[in-house]
C-alpha positions as CSV (number, residue, x, y, z in Angstrom):
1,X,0.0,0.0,0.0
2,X,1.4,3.0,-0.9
3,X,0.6,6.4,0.6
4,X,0.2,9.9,-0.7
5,X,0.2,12.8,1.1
6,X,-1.0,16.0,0.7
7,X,-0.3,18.9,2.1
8,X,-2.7,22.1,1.9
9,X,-6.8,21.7,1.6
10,X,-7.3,24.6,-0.7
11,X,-8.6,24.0,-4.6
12,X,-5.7,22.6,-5.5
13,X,-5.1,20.2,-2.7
14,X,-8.2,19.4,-2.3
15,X,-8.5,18.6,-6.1
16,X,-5.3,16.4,-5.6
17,X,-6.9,14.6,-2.9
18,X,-10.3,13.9,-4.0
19,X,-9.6,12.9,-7.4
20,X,-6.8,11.0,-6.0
21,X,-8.6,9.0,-3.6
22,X,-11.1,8.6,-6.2
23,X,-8.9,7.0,-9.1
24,X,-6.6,4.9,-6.5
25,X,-9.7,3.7,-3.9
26,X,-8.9,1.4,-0.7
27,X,-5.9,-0.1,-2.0
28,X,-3.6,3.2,-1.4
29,X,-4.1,5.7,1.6
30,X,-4.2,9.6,0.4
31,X,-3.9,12.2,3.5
32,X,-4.5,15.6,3.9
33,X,-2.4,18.0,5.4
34,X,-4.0,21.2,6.2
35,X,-4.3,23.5,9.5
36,X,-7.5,25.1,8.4
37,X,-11.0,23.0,9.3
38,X,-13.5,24.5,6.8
39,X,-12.3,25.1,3.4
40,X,-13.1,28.1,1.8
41,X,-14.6,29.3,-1.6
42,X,-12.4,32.4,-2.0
43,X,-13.6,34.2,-5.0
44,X,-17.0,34.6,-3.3
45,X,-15.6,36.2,0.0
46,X,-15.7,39.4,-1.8
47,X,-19.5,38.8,-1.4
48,X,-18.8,38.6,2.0
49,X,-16.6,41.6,2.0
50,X,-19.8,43.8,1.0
51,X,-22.5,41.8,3.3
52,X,-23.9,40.0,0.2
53,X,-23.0,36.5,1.5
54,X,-22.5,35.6,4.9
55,X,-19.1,33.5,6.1
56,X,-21.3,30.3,6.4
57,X,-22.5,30.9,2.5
58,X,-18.3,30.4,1.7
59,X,-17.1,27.9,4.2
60,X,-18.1,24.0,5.1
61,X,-15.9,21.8,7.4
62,X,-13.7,19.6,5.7
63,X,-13.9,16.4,8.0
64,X,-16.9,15.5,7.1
65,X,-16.7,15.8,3.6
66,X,-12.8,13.7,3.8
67,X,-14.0,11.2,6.1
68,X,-16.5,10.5,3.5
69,X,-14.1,9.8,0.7
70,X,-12.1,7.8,2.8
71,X,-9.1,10.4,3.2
72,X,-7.2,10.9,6.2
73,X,-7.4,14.3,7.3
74,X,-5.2,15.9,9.8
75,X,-5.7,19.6,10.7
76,X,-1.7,20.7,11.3
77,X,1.0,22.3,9.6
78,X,3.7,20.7,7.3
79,X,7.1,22.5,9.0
80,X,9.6,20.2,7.9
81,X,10.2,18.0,4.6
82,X,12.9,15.0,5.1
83,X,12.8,13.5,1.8
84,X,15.8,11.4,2.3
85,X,14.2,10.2,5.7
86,X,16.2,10.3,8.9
87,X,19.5,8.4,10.1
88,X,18.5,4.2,10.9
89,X,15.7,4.6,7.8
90,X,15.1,6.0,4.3
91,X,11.5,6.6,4.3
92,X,11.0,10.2,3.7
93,X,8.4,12.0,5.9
94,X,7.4,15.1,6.9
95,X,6.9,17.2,10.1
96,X,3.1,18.5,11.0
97,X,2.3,20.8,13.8
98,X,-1.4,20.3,15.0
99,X,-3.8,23.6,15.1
100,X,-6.5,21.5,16.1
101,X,-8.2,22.3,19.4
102,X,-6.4,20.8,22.2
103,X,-3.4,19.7,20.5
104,X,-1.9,23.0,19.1
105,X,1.8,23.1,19.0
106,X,2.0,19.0,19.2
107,X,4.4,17.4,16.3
108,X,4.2,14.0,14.4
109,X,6.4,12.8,11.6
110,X,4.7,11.5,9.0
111,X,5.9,9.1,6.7
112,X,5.3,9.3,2.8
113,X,5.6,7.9,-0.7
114,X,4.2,10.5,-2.4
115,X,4.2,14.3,-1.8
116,X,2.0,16.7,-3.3
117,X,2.7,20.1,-2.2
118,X,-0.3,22.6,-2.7
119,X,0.1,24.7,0.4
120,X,-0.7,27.8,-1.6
121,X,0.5,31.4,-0.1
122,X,1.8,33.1,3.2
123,X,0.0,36.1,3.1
124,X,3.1,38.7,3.6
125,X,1.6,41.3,5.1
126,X,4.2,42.6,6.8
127,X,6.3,43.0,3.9
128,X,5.0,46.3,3.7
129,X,5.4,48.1,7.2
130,X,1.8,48.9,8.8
131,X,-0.2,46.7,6.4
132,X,1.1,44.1,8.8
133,X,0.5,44.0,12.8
134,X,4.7,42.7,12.9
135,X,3.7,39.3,13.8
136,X,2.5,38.1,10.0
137,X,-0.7,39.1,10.6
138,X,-3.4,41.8,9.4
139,X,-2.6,45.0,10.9
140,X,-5.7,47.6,12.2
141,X,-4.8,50.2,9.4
142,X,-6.4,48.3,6.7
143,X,-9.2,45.5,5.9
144,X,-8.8,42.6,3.7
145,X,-10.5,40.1,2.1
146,X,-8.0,37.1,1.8
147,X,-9.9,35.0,4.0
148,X,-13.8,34.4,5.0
149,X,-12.9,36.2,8.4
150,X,-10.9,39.0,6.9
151,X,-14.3,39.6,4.9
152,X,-16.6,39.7,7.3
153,X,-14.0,41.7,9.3
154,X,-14.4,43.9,6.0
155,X,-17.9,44.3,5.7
156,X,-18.3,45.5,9.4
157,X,-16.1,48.2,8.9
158,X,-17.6,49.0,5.6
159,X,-20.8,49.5,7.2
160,X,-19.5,52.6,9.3
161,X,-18.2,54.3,6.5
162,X,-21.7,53.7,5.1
163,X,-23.4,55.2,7.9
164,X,-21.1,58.2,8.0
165,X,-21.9,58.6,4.5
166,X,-25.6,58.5,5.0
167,X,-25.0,61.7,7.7
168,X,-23.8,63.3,4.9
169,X,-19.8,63.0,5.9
170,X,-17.7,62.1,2.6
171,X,-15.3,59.7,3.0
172,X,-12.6,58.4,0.7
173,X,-12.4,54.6,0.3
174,X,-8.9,53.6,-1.4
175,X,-8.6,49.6,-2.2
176,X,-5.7,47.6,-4.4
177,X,-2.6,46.2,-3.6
178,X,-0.2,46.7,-0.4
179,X,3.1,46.3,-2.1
180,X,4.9,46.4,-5.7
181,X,4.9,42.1,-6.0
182,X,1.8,41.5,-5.2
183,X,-0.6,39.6,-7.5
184,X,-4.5,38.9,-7.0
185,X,-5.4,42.0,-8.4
186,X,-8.6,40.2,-9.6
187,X,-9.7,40.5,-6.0
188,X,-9.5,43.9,-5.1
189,X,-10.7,44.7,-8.5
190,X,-14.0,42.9,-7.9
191,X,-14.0,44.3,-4.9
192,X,-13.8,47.9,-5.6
193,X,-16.8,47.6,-7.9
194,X,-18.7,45.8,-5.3
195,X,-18.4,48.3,-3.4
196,X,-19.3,51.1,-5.9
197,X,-22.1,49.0,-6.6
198,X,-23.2,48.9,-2.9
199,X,-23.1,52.3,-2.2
200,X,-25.3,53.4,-5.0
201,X,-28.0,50.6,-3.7
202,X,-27.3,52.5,-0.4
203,X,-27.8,56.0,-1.6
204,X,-24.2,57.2,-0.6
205,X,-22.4,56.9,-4.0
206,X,-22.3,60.8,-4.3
207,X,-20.7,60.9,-0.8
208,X,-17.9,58.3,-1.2
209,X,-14.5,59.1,-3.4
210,X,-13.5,55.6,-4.5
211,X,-10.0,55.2,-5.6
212,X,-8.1,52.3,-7.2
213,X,-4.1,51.4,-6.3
214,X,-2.5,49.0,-8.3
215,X,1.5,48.0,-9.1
216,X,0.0,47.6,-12.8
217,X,1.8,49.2,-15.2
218,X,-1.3,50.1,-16.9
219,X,-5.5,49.2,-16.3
220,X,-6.1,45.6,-16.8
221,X,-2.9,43.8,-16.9
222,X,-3.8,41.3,-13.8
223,X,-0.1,40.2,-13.7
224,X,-0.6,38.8,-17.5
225,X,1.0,41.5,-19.3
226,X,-2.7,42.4,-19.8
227,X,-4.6,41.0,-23.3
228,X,-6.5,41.7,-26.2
229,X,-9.9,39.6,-26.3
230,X,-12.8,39.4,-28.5
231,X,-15.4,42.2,-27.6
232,X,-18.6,42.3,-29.8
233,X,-16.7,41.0,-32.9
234,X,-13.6,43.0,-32.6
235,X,-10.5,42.6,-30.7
236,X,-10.2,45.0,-27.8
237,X,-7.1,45.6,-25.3
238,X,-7.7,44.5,-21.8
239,X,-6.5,48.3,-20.9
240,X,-9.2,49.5,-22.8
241,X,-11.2,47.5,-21.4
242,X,-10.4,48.0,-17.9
243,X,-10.4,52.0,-18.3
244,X,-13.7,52.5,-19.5
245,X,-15.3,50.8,-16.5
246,X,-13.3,52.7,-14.0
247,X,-14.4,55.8,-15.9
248,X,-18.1,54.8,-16.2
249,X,-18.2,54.2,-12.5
250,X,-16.3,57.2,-11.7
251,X,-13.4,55.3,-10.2
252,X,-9.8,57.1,-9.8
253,X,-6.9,55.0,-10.2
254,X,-3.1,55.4,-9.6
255,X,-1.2,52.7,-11.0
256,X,2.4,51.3,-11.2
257,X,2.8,52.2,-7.2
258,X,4.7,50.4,-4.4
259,X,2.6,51.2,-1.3
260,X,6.0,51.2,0.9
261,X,4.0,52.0,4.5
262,X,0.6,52.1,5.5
263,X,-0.7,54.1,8.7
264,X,-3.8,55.3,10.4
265,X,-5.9,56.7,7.1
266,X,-2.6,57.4,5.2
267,X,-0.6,55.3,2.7
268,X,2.9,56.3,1.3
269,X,4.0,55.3,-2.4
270,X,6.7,55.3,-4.8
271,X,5.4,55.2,-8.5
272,X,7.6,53.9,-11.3
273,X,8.6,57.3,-12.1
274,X,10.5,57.4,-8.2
275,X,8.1,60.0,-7.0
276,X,6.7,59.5,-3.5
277,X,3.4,60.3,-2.7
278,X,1.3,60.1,0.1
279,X,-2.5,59.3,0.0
280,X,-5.3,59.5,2.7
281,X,-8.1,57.2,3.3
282,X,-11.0,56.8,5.7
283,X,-11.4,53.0,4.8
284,X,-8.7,50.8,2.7
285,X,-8.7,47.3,1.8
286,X,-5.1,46.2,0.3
287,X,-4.4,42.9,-0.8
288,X,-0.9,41.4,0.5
289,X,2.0,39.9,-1.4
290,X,2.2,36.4,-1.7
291,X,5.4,34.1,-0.5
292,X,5.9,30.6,0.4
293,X,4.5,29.2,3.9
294,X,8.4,28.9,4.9
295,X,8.8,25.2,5.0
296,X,12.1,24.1,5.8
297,X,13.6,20.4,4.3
298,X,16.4,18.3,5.6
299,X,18.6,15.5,4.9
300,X,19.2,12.8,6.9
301,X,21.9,13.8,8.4
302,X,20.1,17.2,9.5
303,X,21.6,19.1,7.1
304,X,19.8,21.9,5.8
305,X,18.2,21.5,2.1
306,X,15.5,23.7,2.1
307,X,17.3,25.6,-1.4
308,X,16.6,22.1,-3.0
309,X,13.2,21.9,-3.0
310,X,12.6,25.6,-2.6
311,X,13.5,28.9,-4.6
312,X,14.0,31.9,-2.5
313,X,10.7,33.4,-1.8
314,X,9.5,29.9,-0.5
315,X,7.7,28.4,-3.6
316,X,8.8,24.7,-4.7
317,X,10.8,24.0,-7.4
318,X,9.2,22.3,-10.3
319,X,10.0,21.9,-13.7
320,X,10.7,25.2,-14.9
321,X,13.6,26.9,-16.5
322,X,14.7,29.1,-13.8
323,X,17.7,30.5,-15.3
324,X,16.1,31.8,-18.5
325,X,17.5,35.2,-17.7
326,X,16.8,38.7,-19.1
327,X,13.2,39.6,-20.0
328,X,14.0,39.1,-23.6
329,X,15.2,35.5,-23.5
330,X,11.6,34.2,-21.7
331,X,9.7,32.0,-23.5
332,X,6.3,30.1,-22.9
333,X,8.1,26.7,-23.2
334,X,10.0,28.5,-19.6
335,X,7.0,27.4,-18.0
336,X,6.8,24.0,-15.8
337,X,4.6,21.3,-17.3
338,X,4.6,18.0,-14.9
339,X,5.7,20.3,-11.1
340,X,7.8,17.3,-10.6
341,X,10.3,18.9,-8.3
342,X,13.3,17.8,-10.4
343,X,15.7,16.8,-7.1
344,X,12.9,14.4,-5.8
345,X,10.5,12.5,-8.2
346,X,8.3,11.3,-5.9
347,X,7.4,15.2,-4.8
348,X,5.1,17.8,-6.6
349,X,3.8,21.2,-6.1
350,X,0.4,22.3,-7.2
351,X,-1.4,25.6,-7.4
352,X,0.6,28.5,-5.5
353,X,2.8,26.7,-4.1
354,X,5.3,26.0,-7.4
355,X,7.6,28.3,-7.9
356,X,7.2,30.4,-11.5
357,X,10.2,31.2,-13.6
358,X,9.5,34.5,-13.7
359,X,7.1,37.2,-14.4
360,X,4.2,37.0,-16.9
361,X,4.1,41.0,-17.1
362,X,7.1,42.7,-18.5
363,X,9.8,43.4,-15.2
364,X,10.1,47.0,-13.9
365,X,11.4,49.0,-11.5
366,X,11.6,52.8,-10.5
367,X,14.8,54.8,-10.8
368,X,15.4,53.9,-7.5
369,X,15.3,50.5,-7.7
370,X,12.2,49.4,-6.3
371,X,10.5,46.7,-8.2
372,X,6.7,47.4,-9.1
373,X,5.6,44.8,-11.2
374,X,2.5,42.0,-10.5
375,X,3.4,38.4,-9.9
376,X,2.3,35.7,-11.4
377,X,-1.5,34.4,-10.5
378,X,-1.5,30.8,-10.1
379,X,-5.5,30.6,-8.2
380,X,-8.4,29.5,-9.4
381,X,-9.2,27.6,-13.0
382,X,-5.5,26.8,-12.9
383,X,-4.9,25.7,-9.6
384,X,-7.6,23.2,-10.1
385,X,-6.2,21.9,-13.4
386,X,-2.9,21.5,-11.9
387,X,-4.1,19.8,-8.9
388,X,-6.2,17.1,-11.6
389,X,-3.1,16.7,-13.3
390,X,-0.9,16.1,-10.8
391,X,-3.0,13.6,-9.1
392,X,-3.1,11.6,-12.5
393,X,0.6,11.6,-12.6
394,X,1.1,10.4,-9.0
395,X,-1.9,7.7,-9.1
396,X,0.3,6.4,-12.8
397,X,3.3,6.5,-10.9
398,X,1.6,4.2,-7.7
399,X,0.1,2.0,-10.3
400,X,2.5,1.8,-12.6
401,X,5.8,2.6,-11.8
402,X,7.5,5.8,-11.4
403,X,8.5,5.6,-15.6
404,X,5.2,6.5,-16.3
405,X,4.8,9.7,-18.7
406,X,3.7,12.3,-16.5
407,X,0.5,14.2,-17.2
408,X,0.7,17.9,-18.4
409,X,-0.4,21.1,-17.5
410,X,1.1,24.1,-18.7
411,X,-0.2,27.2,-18.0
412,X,1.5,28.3,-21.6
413,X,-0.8,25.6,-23.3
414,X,-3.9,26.0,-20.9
415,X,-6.8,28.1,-21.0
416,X,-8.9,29.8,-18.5
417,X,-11.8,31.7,-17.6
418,X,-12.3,34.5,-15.2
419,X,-15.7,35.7,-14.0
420,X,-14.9,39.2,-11.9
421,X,-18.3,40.2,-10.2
422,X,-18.7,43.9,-10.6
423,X,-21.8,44.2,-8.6
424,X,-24.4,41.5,-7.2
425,X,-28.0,41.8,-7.5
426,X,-31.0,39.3,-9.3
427,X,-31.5,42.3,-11.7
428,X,-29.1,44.4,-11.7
429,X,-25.8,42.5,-11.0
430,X,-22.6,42.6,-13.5
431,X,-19.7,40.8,-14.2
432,X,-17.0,40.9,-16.6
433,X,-17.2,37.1,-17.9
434,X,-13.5,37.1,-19.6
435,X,-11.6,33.6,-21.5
436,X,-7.6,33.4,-22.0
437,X,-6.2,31.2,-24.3
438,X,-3.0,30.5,-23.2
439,X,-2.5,31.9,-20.2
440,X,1.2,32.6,-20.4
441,X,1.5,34.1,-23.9
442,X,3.1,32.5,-26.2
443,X,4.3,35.1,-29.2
444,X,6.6,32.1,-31.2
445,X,3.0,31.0,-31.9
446,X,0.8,33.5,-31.3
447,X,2.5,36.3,-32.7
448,X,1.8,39.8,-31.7
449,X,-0.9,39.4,-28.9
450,X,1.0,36.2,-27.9
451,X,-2.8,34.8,-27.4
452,X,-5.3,32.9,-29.8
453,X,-8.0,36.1,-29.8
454,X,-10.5,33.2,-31.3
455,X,-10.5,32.2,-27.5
456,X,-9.4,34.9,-25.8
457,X,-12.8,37.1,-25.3
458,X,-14.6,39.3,-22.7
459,X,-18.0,40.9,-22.0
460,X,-19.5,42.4,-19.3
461,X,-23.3,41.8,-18.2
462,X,-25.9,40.7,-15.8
463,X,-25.4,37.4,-17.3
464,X,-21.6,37.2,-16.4
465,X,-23.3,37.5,-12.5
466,X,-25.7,34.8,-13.2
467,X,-22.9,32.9,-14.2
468,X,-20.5,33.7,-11.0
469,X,-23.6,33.0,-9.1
470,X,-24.0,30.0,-10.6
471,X,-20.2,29.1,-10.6
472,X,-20.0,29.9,-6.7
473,X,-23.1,26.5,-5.8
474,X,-21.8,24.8,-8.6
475,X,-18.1,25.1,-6.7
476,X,-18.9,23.7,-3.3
477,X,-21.3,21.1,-4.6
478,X,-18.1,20.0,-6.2
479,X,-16.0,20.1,-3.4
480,X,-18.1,18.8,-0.7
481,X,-18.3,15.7,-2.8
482,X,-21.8,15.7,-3.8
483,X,-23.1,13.2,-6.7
484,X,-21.9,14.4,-10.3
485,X,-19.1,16.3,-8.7
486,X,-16.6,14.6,-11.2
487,X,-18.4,16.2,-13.6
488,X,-18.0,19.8,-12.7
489,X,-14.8,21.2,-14.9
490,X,-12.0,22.8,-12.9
């Protein structure tokens, strides 16, 4: 019997898991690493964020739903990975700390065969000094909406500046990103307009000044080096795009900023230009930069590893060219295919938590040095086709032997669809509804646009809400296992 463990419970791990389980049955054990004990629908806590949803309309305990399937589920953290084992025996294992009630802080080693790692992000907020409380957590300057809690957090604090709106005191909400690398922009994006949308339900819109903040280069880049799509028959930028809903809803933006330190209703910021700038807020939602969770590996001697499984800002290596160099030597083909961590073949990385090559949008940096550029985005549509992918390799591999051919995911050969909510409401709810075919461009093949624009399209509607509203029951009927769920794409 060989076992496969898995460590993180978000989409991708939990794809891994369940799919995994599902394909290998009682004959193989799959496990479940993670320290959370509901798993969470993310692109809906936005939703949340605005008091559309409530938490328990996101979240559902996941011991329930694993016990069900047969997977063992233990609510800790992965510290450690010993992939070489320990001295007096070569299994490799790895070391969980328990957050479950009553045992927090306890340790196990547990042993493996396989390794999926799909632990997705540390949210860094203390890379940027005051967005962070000094102790990794949320600071009290700023909301966020990262996590079910951080949303409903959110929501409360949006309803004060709602009241004081309604007395007729104007207040200036400011929401983006908290630092020059960070990526999710799709979040604070959506949530920005949800907000907008909100307050003109609410009768305040003419006493709120709304104001985008973004390490984009330019509107509607999302860390892809932004697109051109199909619009009504003709092929429109994702900048354009982008800019003429900020103008129609009378949303400000300042883009290509590094919020460098965030205070009591005041942000600083360096643009790409090496200006500073301050800005002043009465309410402020910023969305972190992403790094690894900080896992740490070791040999079996003790000796300290961790650089080969791991590149520097804590994401695993996979199989990616890392040394492709200067901006003008990347290439889609860069991009990892298998996340087989090439120094250990029976370990994998799924979702977040593989490492990228490099940048999707072009590098910069101010005159002084400062990087302002988005990262990567790895969440969502992908995540989940990774995680289905990775699963089939490692089930081959148990079956089979480890000379299987490995199953293939590139995000350079993979296409996706995005649904941002720009409002909720039965009648008069939008959403920008948007495909990307590939997701990395590729300009060897598509030159130009680096993107098929036969299958790269966008439109913006009450039916793109439907369809996010749809998307967010379809979702957790999936993941809580319920019949048909293999049917439900990623």
């Amino acid at each position: 019997m060989a076992r496969l463990v898995v460590m993180g419970g978000g989409v991708a791990g939990h794809t891994t898991a369940t799919f995994a389980k599902k394909w290998l049955g009682n004959e193989h054990e799959v496990v479940v690493v993670t320290p959370n004990s509901q798993w969470n629908w993310i692109p809906s806590n936005i939703w949340v964020g605005v008091g559309q949803m409530k938490k328990t309309d996101v979240v559902f305990p996941l011991a329930p739903v694993y016990e069900k399937a047969g997977i063992d589920y233990r609510q800790a953290l992965g510290k450690e990975i010993h992939p070489n084992g320990k001295e007096g025996s070569d299994k490799p294992f790895i070391v969980i700390e328990s957050t479950k009630d009553g045992e927090v802080g306890k340790t196990e080693e547990l042993e493996y065969d396989y390794l999926v790692n799909a632990t997705g992000p540390k949210l860094n907020f203390d890379a940027t000094p005051g967005l962070g409380n000094g102790k990794g957590q949320m600071g009290t300057n700023t909301v966020s909406v990262c996590t079910a809690e951080h949303a409903v957090h959110a929501n409360e604090e949006l309803k004060k500046i709602f009241a004081k709106a309604k007395s007729r005191e104007r207040q200036k909400i400011l929401v983006g990103t908290g630092h020059g690398l960070c990526t999710c922009q799709g979040a604070a994006f959506e949530y920005i307009f949800n907000i907008e949308h909100e307050a003109k339900k609410a009768g305040v819109r003419d006493m709120l000044d709304i104001k985008w903040i973004s390490n984009e280069a330019f509107l509607g880049d999302f860390g892809m080096g932004g697109l051109h799509m199909k619009v009504g028959g003709y092929a429109v930028s994702s900048k354009l795009f982008a800019e003429s809903l900020y103008a129609e809803r009378n949303v400000e933006w300042i883009i290509g900023a590094h919020t460098s330190k965030v205070e009591d209703g005041k942000i600083e910021y360096e643009l790409l230009d090496g200006t500073m700038h301050e800005e002043a807020f009465d309410f402020a939602m910023f969305i972190p930069p992403f790094s690894g969770v900080g896992m740490k590996a070791y040999d079996k001697d003790g000796s300290d590893i961790t650089d080969l499984l791991f590149a520097p800002n804590g994401f695993m290596k996979v199989d990616a060219k890392y040394d492709a160099g200067a901006y003008e030597n990347w290439k889609a083909s860069d991009w990892p295919s298998t996340y087989q961590n090439p120094s250990f073949s029976n370990i994998f990385a799924a979702g977040i938590a593989f490492a990228p090559p490099h940048l999707i949008s072009k590098p910069m940096s101010s005159p002084n040095g400062t990087p302002i550029n988005p990262t990567p985005p790895r969440t969502g549509m992908p995540a989940g086709i990774i995680g289905k992918a990775v699963a089939h390799s490692v089930c081959d591999m148990i079956k089979k032997g480890n000379n299987v051919d490995l199953h293939r995911a590139s995000m350079a050969e993979m296409g996706a669809a995005c649904v941002a909510s720009a409002g909720k409401g039965l009648l008069d709810g939008t959403a920008a509804a948007m495909t990307v075919y590939p997701v990395v461009p590729d300009f060897e093949k598509y030159p130009g646009t680096g993107r098929d624009t036969n299958y790269t399209f966008g439109e913006i509607g009450l039916a793109g809400h439907w369809i996010k509203h749809i998307l967010h029951h379809m979702f957790i009927w999936k993941a809580k296992l319920k019949p048909g769920w293999t049917f439900i794409p990623e």
